[in-house]
N, C-alpha and C positions, 0 to 999 in steps of 0.2 A: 758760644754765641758771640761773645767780645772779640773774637779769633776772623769768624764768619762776615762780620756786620763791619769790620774795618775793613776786610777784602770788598765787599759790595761796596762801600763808601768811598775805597779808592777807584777801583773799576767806573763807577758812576761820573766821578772827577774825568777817568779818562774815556770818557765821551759814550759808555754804556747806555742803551737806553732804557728807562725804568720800565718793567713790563709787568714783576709781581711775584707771591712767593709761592714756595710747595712746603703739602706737607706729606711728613716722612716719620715711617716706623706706626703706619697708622693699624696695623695689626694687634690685635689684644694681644697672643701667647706672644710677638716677640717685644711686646713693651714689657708683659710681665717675665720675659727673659731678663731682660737688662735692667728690669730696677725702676722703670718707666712710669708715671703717673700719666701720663696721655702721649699726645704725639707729639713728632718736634717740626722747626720751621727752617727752611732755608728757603734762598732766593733765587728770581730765574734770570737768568742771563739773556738779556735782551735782544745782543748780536747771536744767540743760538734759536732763535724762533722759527721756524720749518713751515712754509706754509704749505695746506691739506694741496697734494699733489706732485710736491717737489720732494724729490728723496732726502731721506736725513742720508749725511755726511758727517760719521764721528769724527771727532778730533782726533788727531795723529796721535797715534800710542795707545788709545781708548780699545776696552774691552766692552762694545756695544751691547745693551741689554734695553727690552723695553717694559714701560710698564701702564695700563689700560688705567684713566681716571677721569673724574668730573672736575672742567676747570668754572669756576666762580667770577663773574666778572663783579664787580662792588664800583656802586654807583653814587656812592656818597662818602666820607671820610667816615670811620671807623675806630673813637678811641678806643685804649686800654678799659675805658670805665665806661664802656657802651652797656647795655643790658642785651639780651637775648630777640627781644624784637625790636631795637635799633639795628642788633643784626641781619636781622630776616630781613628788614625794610632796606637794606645797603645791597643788597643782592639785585642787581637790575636784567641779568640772563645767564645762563649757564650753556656750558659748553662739550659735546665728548674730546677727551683730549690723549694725547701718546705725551708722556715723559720718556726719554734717552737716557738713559743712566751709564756711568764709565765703569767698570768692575776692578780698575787698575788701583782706582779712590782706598782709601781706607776704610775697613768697615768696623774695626775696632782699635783703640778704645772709644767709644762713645762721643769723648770731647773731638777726636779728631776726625772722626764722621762729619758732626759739626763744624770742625772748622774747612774741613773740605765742603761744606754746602752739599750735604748728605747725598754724592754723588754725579748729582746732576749734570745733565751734557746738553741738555738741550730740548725742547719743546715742541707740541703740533697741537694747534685746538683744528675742531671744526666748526660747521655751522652756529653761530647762537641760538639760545631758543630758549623760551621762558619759562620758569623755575617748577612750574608743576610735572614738563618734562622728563626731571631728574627723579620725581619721586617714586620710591620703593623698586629700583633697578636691583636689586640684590634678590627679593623675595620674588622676582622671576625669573630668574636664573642669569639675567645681565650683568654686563655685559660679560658675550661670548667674542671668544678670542679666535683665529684660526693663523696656523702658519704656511705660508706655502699652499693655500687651500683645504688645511686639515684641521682637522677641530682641534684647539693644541691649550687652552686656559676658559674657565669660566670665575665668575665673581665666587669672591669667599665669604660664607656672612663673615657678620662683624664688621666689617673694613669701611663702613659706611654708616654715621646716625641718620636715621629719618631724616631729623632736620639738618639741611646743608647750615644751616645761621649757627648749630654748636662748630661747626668747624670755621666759622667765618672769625665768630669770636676768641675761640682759642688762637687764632694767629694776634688779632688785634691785640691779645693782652700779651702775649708773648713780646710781641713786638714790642708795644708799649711798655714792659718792664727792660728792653733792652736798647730805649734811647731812639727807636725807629717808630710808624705808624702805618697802619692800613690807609689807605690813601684812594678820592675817587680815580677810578679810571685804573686801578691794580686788579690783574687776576690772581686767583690761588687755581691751585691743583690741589685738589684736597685727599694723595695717597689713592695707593693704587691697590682696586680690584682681584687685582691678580697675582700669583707669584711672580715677579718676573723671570723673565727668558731671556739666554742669549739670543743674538743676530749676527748671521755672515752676511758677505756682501751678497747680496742678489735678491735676498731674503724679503716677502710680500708680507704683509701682517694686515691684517683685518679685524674690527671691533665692532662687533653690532649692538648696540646699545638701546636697542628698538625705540620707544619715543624720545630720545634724546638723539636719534641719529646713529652711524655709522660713520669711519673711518678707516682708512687704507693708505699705508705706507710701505716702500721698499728700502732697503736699505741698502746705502750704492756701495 
């Protein structure tokens, strides 16, 4: 994280604009793979924000992959020593969102996932929409994925608590033990739904999210 939080701190110096973090390894078996007590935090790079209609463009050399998630917008600051409903209450709308992931990144060991900003290439939310939208997408089968018009990922339990405010708060103490703050006006991406998938160029990807919306992206 010491590795992760000086790249973001320098990037920021060089004119990045602050947008907000994700979070990563939010799956039960592959946190109990790794040794994992919950999930981890990295940050999203501001100059990679995609908006809903414009193709993602991976980075040169990137092994494009994507991944289906609820982003969090937080409407108030956020410390380390929030409680659980200062969390809830910092949450002002949510959003469906496409995380970009590079596959080129490291995936192990652990710290250097981390210090690569656990792969991240770049971001898409959609519409906003208020927080009751989000609830229990999981125990309806949402969101469904499709590729190229086929049914290709659906949500996995687990990968989501009820409450969006325990994933609001795990970032803020995260952060807050590592010198950084959940801040108004930051989104999270709170891990993703789905296994991820690669992407070729051409490639259509669609997330139906039912009351939280839909999304669609190609990949140029």
């Amino acid at each position: 994280m010491r590795r992760q939080l000086q790249s973001f701190r320098q990037q920021r110096t060089n004119g990045m604009p602050r947008f907000g973090w994700k979070v990563g390894i939010n799956d039960p078996a592959a946190q109990q793979r790794l040794g994992l007590s919950g999930p981890i935090v990295g940050w999203l790079d501001g100059r990679r924000v995609f908006p809903e209609g414009q193709p993602y463009q991976p980075s040169a050399g990137a092994k494009p992959r994507i991944e289906a998630e609820t982003a969090i917008h937080i409407g108030r600051d956020v410390p380390g020593t929030a409680s659980l409903d200062d969390a809830r209450a910092a949450i002002s709308e949510v959003a469906p969102a496409f995380e970009f992931v590079d596959g080129t990144k490291p995936l192990s060991p652990i710290e250097e996932m981390l210090a690569h900003d656990i792969l991240h290439d770049g971001v898409m939310l959609g519409p906003a929409r208020p927080l009751d939208t989000a609830a229990g997408l999981i125990a309806k089968g949402l969101p469904s994925v499709t590729l190229n018009g086929a049914p290709h990922r659906v949500a996995q339990p687990g990968r989501y608590p009820d409450d969006l405010a325990e994933i609001v708060l795990s970032v803020a103490r995260t952060l807050g033990a590592h010198g950084e703050a959940l801040l108004a006006g930051d989104w999270i991406i709170g891990g993703s739904y789905i296994d991820p998938f690669d992407l070729a160029p051409g490639d259509a990807v669609a997330a139906d999210f039912g009351p939280l919306g839909a999304l669609t992206v190609t990949c140029a």
